[in-house]
Every structure is written in C-alpha cells, then in structure tokens.
C-alpha positions as CSV (number, residue, x, y, z in Angstrom):
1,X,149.4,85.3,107.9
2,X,147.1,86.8,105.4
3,X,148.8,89.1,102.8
4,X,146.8,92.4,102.3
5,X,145.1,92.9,98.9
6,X,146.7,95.5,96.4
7,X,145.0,99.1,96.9
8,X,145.2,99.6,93.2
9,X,141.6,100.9,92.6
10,X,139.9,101.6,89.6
11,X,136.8,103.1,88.7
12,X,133.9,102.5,91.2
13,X,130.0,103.3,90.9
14,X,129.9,103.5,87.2
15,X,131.9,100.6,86.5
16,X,130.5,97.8,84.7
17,X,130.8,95.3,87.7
18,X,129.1,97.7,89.9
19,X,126.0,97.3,87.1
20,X,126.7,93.7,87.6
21,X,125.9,93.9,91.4
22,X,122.4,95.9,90.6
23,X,121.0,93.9,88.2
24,X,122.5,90.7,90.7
25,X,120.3,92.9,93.2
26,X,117.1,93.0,91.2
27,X,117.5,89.6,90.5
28,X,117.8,88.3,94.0
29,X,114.5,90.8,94.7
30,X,112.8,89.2,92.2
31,X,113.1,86.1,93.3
32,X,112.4,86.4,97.1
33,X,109.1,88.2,95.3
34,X,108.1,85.5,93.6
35,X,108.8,82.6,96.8
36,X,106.6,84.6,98.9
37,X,104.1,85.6,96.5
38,X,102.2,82.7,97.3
39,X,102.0,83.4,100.9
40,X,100.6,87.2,100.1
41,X,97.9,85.1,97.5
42,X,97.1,82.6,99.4
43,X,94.9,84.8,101.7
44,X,92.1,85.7,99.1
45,X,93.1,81.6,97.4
46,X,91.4,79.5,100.2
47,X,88.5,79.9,101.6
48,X,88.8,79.8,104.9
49,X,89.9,81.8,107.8
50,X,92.6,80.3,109.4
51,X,96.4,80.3,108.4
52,X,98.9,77.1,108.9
53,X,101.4,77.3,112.0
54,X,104.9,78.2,111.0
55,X,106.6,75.4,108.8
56,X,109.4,74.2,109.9
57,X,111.3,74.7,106.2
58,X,109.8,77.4,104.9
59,X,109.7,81.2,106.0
60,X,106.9,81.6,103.5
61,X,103.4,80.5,106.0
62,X,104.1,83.1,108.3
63,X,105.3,85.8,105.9
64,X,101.4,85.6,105.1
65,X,100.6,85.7,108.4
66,X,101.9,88.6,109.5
67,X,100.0,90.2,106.8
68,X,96.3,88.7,107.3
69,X,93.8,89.8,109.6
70,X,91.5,86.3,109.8
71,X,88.3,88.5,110.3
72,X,88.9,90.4,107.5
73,X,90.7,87.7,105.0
74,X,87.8,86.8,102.3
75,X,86.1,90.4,102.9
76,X,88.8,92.8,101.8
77,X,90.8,90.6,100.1
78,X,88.4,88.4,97.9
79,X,87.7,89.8,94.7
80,X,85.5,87.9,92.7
81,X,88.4,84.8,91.7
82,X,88.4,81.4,92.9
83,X,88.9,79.9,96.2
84,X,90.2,76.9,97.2
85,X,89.7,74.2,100.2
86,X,92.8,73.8,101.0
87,X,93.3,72.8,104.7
88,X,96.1,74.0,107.0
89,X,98.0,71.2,106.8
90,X,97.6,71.5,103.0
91,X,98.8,74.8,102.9
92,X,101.8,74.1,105.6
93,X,102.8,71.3,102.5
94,X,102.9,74.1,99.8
95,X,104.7,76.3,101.8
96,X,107.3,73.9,102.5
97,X,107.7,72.2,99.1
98,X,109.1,75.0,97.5
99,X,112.6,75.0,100.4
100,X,112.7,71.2,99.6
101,X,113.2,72.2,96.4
102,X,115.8,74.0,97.1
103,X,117.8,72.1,99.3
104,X,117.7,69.6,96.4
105,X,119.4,71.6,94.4
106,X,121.5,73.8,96.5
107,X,125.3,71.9,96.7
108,X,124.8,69.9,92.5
109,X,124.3,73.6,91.2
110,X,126.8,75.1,92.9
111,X,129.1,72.2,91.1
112,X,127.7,72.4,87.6
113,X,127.9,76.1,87.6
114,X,131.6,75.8,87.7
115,X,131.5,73.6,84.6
116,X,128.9,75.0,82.3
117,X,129.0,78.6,83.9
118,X,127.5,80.5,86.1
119,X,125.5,82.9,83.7
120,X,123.9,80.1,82.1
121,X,122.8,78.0,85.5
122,X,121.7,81.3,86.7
123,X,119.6,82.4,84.2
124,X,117.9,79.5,83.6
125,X,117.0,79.4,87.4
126,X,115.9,82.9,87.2
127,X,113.6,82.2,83.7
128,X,112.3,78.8,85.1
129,X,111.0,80.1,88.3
130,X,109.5,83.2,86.5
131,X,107.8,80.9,84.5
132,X,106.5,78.8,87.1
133,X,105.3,81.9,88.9
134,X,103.0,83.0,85.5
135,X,101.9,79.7,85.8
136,X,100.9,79.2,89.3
137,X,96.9,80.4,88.9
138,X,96.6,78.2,86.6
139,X,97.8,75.4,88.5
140,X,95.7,76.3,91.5
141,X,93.0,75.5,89.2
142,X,94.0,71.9,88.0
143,X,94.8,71.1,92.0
144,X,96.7,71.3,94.9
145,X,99.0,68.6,93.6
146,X,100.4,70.2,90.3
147,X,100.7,73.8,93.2
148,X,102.9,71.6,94.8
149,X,104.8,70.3,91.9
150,X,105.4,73.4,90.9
151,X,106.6,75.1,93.6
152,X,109.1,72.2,94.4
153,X,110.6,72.5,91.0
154,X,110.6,77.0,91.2
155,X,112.4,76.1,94.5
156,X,114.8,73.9,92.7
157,X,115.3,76.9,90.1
158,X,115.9,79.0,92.7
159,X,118.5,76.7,94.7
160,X,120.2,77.0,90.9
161,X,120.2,80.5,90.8
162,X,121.1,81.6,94.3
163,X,124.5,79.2,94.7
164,X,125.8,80.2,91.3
165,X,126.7,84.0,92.2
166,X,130.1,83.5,94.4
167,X,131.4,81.9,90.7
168,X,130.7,85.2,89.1
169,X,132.3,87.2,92.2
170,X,135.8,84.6,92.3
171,X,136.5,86.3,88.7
172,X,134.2,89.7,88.8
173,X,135.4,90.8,92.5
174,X,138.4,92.8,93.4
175,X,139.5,91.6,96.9
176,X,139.1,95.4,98.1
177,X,135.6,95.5,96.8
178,X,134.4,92.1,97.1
179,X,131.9,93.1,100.1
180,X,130.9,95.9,98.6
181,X,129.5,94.1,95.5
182,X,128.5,91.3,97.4
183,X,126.7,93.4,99.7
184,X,125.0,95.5,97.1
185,X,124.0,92.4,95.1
186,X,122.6,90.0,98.5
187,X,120.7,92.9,100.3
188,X,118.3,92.2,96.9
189,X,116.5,89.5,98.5
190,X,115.5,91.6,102.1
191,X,114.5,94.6,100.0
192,X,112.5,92.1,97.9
193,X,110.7,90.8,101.1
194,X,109.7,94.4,102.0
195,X,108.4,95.3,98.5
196,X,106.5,92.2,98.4
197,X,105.2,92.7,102.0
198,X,104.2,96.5,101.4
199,X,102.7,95.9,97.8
200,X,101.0,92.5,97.8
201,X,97.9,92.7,99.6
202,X,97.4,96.0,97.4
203,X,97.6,94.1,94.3
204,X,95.7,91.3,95.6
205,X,92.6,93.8,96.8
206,X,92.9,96.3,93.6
207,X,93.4,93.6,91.0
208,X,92.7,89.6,92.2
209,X,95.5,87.7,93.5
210,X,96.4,86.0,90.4
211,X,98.4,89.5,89.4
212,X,100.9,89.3,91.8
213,X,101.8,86.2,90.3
214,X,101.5,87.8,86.4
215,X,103.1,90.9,87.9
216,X,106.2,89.0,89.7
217,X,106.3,86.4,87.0
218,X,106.8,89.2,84.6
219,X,108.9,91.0,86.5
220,X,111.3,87.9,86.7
221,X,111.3,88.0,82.6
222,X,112.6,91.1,82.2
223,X,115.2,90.7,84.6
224,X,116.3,87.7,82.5
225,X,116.6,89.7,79.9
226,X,119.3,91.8,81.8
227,X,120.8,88.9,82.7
228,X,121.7,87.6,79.7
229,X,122.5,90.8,78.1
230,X,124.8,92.4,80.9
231,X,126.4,89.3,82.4
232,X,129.1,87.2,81.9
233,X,131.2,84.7,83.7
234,X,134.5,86.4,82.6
235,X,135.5,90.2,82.8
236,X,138.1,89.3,79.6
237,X,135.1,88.2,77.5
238,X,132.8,91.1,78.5
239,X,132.4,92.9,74.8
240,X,131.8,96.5,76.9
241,X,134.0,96.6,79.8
242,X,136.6,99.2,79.4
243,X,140.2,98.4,79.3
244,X,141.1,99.9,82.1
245,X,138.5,98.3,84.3
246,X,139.6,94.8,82.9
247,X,142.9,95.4,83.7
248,X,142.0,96.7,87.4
249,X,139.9,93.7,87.8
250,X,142.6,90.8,86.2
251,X,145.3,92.6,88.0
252,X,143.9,92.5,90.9
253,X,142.7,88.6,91.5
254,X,145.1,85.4,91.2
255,X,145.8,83.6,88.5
256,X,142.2,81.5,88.1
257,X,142.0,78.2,86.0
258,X,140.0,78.6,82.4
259,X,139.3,75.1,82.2
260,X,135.7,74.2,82.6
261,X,135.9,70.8,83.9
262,X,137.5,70.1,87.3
263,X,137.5,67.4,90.4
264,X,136.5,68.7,93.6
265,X,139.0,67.9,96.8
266,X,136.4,66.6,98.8
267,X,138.5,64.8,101.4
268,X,140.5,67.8,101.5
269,X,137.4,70.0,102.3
270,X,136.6,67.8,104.9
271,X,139.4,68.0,106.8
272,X,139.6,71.7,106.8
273,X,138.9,73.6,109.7
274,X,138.5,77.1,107.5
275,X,136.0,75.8,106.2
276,X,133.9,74.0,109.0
277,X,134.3,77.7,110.4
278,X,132.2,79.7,107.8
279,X,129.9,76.1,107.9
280,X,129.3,76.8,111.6
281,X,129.1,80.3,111.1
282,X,125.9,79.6,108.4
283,X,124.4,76.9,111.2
284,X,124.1,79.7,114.0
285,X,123.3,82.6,111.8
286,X,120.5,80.9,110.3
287,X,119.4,79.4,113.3
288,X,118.6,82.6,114.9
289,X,117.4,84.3,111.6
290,X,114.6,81.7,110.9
291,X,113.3,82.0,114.2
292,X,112.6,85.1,114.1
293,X,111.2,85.7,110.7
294,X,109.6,82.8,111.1
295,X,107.8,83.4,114.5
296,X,108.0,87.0,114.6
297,X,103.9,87.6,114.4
298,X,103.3,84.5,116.9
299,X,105.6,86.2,119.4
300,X,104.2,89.7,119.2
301,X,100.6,88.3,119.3
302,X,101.4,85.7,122.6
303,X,104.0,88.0,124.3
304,X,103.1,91.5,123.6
305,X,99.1,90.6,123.2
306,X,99.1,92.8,119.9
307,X,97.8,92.0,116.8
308,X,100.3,93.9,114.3
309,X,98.8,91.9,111.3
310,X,96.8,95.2,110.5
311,X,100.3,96.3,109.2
312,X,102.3,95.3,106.4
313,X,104.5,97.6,106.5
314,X,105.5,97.0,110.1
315,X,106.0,93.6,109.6
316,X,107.9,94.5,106.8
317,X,110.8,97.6,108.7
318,X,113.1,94.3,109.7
319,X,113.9,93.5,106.1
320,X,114.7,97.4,105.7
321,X,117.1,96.9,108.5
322,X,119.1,93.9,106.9
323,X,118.9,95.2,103.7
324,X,120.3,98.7,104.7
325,X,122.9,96.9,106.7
326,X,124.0,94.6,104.5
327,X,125.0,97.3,102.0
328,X,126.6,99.5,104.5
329,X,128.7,96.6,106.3
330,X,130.1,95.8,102.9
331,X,131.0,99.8,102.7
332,X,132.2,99.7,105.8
333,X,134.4,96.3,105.6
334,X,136.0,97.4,102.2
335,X,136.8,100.7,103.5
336,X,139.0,99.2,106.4
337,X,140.6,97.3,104.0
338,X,141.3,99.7,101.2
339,X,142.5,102.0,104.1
340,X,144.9,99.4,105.3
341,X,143.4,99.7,108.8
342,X,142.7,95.9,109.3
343,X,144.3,92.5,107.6
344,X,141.6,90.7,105.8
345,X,141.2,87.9,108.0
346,X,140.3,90.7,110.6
347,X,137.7,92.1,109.1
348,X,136.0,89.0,108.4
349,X,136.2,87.9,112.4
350,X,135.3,91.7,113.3
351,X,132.2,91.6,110.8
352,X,130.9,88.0,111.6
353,X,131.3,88.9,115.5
354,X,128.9,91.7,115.4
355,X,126.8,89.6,113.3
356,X,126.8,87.0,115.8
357,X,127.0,88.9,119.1
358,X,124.8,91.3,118.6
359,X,121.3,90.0,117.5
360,X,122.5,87.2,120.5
361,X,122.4,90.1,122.8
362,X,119.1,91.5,121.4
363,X,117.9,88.3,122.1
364,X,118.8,88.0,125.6
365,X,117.3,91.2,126.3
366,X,113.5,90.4,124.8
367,X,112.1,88.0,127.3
368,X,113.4,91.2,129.9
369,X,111.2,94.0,128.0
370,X,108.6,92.1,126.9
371,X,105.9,94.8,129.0
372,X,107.4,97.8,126.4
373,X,106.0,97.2,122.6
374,X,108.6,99.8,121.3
375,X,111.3,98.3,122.8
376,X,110.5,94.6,121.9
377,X,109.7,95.5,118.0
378,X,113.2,97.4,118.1
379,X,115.1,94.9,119.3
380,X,113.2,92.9,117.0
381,X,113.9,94.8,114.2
382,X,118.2,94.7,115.2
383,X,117.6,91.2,115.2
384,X,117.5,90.8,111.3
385,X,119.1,94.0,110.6
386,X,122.5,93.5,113.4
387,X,122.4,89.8,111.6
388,X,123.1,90.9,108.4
389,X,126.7,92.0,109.3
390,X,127.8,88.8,108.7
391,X,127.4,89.2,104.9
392,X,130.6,91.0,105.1
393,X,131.9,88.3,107.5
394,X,131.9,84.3,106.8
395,X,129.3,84.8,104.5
396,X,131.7,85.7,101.5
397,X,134.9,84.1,103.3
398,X,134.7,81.3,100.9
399,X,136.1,83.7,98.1
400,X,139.1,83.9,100.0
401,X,140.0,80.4,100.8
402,X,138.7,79.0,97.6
403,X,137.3,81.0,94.9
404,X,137.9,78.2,92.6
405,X,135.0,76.2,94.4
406,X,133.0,78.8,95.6
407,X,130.1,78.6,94.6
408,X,130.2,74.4,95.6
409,X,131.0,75.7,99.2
410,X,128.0,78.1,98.8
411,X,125.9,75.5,98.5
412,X,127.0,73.7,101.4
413,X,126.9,76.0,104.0
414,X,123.6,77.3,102.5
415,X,122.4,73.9,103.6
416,X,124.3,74.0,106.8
417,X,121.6,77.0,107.1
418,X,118.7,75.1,105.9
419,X,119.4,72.1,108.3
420,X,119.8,74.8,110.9
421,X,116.1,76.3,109.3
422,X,114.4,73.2,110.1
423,X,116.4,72.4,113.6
424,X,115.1,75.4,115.1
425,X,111.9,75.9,114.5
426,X,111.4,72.8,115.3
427,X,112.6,73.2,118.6
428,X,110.9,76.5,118.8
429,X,108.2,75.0,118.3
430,X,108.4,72.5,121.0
431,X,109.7,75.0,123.6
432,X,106.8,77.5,122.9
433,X,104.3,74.5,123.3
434,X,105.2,73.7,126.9
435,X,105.3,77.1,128.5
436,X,104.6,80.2,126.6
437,X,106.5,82.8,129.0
438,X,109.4,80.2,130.2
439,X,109.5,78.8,126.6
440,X,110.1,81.9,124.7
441,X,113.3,82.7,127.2
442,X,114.3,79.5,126.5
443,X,114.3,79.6,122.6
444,X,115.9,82.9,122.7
445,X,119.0,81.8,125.6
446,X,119.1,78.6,123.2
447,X,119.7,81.1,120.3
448,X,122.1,83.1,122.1
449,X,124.7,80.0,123.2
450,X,124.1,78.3,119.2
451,X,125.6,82.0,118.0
452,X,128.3,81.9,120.5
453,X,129.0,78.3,119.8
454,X,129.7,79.1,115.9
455,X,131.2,82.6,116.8
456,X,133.9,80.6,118.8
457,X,134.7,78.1,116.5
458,X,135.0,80.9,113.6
459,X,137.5,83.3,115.5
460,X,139.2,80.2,116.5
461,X,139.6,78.4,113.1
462,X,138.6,81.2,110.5
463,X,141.2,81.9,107.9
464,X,141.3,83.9,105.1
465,X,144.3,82.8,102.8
466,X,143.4,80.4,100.2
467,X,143.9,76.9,101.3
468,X,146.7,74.4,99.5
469,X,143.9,72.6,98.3
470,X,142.5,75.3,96.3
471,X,145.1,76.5,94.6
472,X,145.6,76.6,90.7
473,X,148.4,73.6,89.9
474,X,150.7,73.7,87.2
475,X,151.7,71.1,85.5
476,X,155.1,70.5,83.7
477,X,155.4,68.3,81.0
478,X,158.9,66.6,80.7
C-alpha cells in the first residue's frame, strides 16, 4: 500500500520551481517549433506541388500538410528565395531523419544526465538544435544530404533534451505538486505545435521561409539563456531559492543519492511489472496519438471529402485541447491528492484510464458520424486533448517508483512510444490502402483494443511506491 505524501505546502505560483516549470514550458515550445519548422518551410522550399504521404516516424510531413493548399503552394507562399527539387520520397527521408535522431539518443541521455546533470545535457540539447535550426537555409543550399545530416543530429539534441527533465523533477517536485509542474512544463510542446501552425505560413508569406528558421532558431537562444541562468539540478545549490521553499521542497522528497556516478539495475527493471505497466501505458498512448496527428488531414479529406488545409488554425484547435488538458489534469490530480481524497496510486490509474478510455471511445464513435463534419472534427479534437490526461497518469509514474532513474526510464518508454509511432502508422497505412470506408473502422477498432490492452495491464500491475531496487542503500563500514 502506497503511503500518502505529506500535505505540508509551501508557497505556490510565485515560487521558484513554479518559474522552473515556465521556462521548462518555453523550452519544450521551442523545440516542437523548431522540429516542425521545416514542415511549415518546406512548402515555399521545393518546387513542386505535391506533399510526401505521412512517414511512418515522423509527425512532421503531415503537420505541413494540413497547412498547404497544393494549388496555391508556390503562388502565395513563394517569395522570391530558392527552391529545391526535392522529390516526395526525398522529403518523406527529411522528415523522418530528424525522429531517428531521436530515438538514437533517447534511453543514453536519459543515463548520462544522471551522471553529468541534467541542466547541462539539457542545455546543450536545447543550444545545439537552436543552432542547427539557424543553420538549416544554409544547408538547403549546399544539398539535401547535409538537410538530412542536420536534422538527424537536431533530433539527437532534442532526444537529449526531452529525457533529461524527470531528473530535474525527482529533486525539484514535491509529491503533491509533481503533476502540476509537470503538467505546466509538458503542455509546452502542444502549445508550441499551435503557435507554429497558426504563425508559420505568415512568416513564410510576409518574410521568406528562411525566417522561421532565424526566428525559431533565435528563439531557442534566448531560451538557453534562461536555462542556464534559472536552472539547476539541485534546489540546495539554487543561489535564489528562499529558505523556506528549500526546506518545503527537501522536506518533502526522500532522502536522494548526491553521488554522480551510479549502476543501473537493469535485470531488476526487467523483471518489474511497475514498470512494464507505464511501458505499456507509453505503447498504447502513442499508438493512438500518432495516428491521429499523423493522418488527421488524410482522414478529413477521404472521409469527410473536405479540404480543411485552407486552415491553419483548425488544424491547429487539437493541440489547444492537449495543451489545456494537460495543465488542468495536473491541477486536477494534485488537488485530489493534497485534499487527501484519493491514494496516489489512485490517481495515477484514475488519470491514465480517462486518458486511455476516452480518446478509445471517441474513436469508436468516428467511423459512426462520419456524414456530420462538426461532430467528426470534435471528436477529433477529444482525441488529442482526452489523451493528454495521461500526463498526470503513467506518464510521470516513474517519479514514484524510481526517481533515482527517472529520467533512464523516460527514455525507455519514450521509445516504447516511438516503436509504437512507427507500428501504427504503418499499419494505418496498410488498412487505409485496402478499403478506405472498412479500413478506417478498422484502424480506429485496432486503436481502441491496443488502449484497452495497456489500460489493463496498467490497473493490473501499476504501482506507485518506489520499488526495492530503487531505493537509496546505505552502506556501513565495519
């Protein structure tokens, strides 16, 4: 049984870790901004009027997409720069490079920031791919190989920076506000996707593509500079924290190791069941997830016979939806628990079942009102948004069984979401290609019983108590 955290509370908004979670936030949205900049560009880049198919690892081709009218790509959006014969299979392999690039790097960074720290790996990530972004026009220019280069190593930046967080939040996060801040700092990248969906094409047709690379890429560079200058690994080191938000903050977590260098249990993670939970948990959430940001225009255009890539801003509303339930789930979740109403292993199962049941529901329902187009872009908006619950759920768990190795464990089950990614749209793919009308109801009843598949084995083997394996040993010296 899971003991409930202390309801000692100290102060909340203006505290300094509260600051950490925005400029965690901007970071996050910078960095979504910059992965799918290229898809926004890459309309005016090539010259040519016909987009890639969806990737398989990449959410990035159809991002652009959604936002391109073909009859209207070199017209509107050409102005007076360079463009580039880049075929559709070309562009499909720039797409994809950069999410290679991350999968490279997602479970070794995860490792290293627990032994060099987790300000430094994620800084550099966050400077390198800023850097890369500035870049990119330039590379465009040498070739398509050195655009491909690059974007595998910004995705290997990225895979540094986005695993690295959970070390910050295992000695930054009180147990009562650790969704919350989580919340608050993840809902960065789906507000970043609707900034860049919104804004891009503007910059692109006021000022030349290149700028929303320069403007990004900048961006990116002054968020480093926050970074550097408001973050730290430790609370104890921080030169401005207040004592009385140290204390609340040391008080409040267990006894954490200070040593830098440390073996990882990997037979012992193996056979933990705990853990396989949140892994299966990342498999079906993301398996849903990618379909439908990935094939969200092809659906609307095949089913629905509308063409809504005349609007950014609608393609953009279900990234407002996951981003404004990602912060209010974590409000939500933290308020049970500071309240006392629910044990923490509760809220977990409560959060990650609406997380999983209820975009599986919306997704039964689709194939059934596919003749109403403001029912079928609602439900398509829930999707995301209903999915985004589970940031509160086994999407954090791993700060409760292990905070000692959680930002290794992120990296797994981020690639448990990956694998899941490529599975999906792959079969997506395959299922769409046979029969449009039966295909799509099958790729949506397939998502439905993956979801309840991972829902089931997380209620059944979730935990929340740190596991024997994870716990700090003492030694004693005869």
């Amino acid at each position: 049984m899971d003991e409930k955290p202390s309801t000692r509370r100290g102060s909340d908004f203006c505290s300094l870790r509260y600051g950490l979670a925005v400029v965690m936030h901007l970071s996050n949205l910078t960095m979504i901004t910059q992965r799918v900049s290229l898809s926004i560009a890459i309309i005016a880049m090539v010259n040519s009027t016909e987009q890639p198919t969806p990737v398989n690892t990449s959410t990035d081709g159809p991002l652009a997409d959604a936002l391109e009218d073909p009859s209207r790509s070199i017209k509107e959006f050409n102005t007076g720069t360079a463009a580039y014969e880049w075929s559709p299979e070309t562009q499909g392999l720039i797409f994809s490079s950069i999410s290679y690039g991350i999968i490279l790097t997602l479970v070794p960074s995860g490792y290293l920031a627990g032994i060099f720290g987790a300000k430094q790996m994620l800084g550099a990530g966050l400077l390198i791919s800023s850097l890369l972004t500035l870049f990119t026009p330039l590379a465009a220019d040498w070739g398509v190989s050195l655009v491909i280069v690059i974007r595998t190593a910004q995705g290997m930046a990225q895979g540094m920076a986005w695993t690295g967080q959970f070390t910050i939040w295992a000695r930054w996060a009180p147990p009562l506000e650790r969704s919350k801040l989580t919340s608050i700092a993840g809902s960065g990248a789906a507000f970043g996707s609707f900034i860049i969906l919104c804004v891009g094409g503007l910059i692109s047709q006021a000022l030349g593509w290149p700028f929303i690379f320069y403007i990004f890429g900048g961006l990116g560079c002054v968020c480093c500079l926050l970074w550097f200058t408001v973050i730290y690994d430790d609370p104890a080191r921080h030169p401005c924290i207040s004592v009385r938000e140290k204390e609340h903050i040391v008080s409040s977590l267990a006894p954490q190791s200070t040593s830098r260098r440390r073996s990882v249990p990997i037979k012992a993670m193996a056979r933990c069941l705990p853990l396989w939970a949140i892994f299966m948990g990342f498999f079906s959430h993301f398996w849903l997830c990618t379909i439908i940001i990935t094939y969200l225009p092809t659906y609307i255009h095949s089913v629905l016979h509308v063409n809504i890539r005349e609007s950014g801003v609608l393609s953009s509303l279900p990234f407002v939806a996951a981003s404004a339930c990602t912060i209010l789930g974590g409000q939500l979740a933290d308020f049970l628990l500071s309240r006392n109403l629910l044990r923490l292993i509760t809220v977990r199962k409560l959060f990650s079942s609406l997380g999983l049941l209820l975009p599986s529901l919306c997704a039964v329902a689709l194939p059934f009102v596919a003749s109403s187009y403001v029912t079928t872009i609602v439900l398509l908006i829930l999707i995301p948004g209903t999915s985004n619950l589970c940031d509160s759920g086994f999407i954090i768990n791993t700060l409760d069984v292990a905070p000692r190795y959680s930002s290794f464990l992120m990296g797994i089950s981020r690639g448990f979401g990956l694998i899941a990614g490529i599975v999906s749209s792959t079969a997506t793919g395959f299922l769409i290609g046979q029969d449009s009308v039966s295909g799509w109801r099958n790729v949506f009843f397939l998502s439905a019983a993956v979801n309840m598949f991972g829902l089931f084995f997380y209620l059944t083997f979730g935990q929340a108590e740190i596991q024997d394996w994870a716990k700090e040993r003492t030694l004693t010296r005869l």
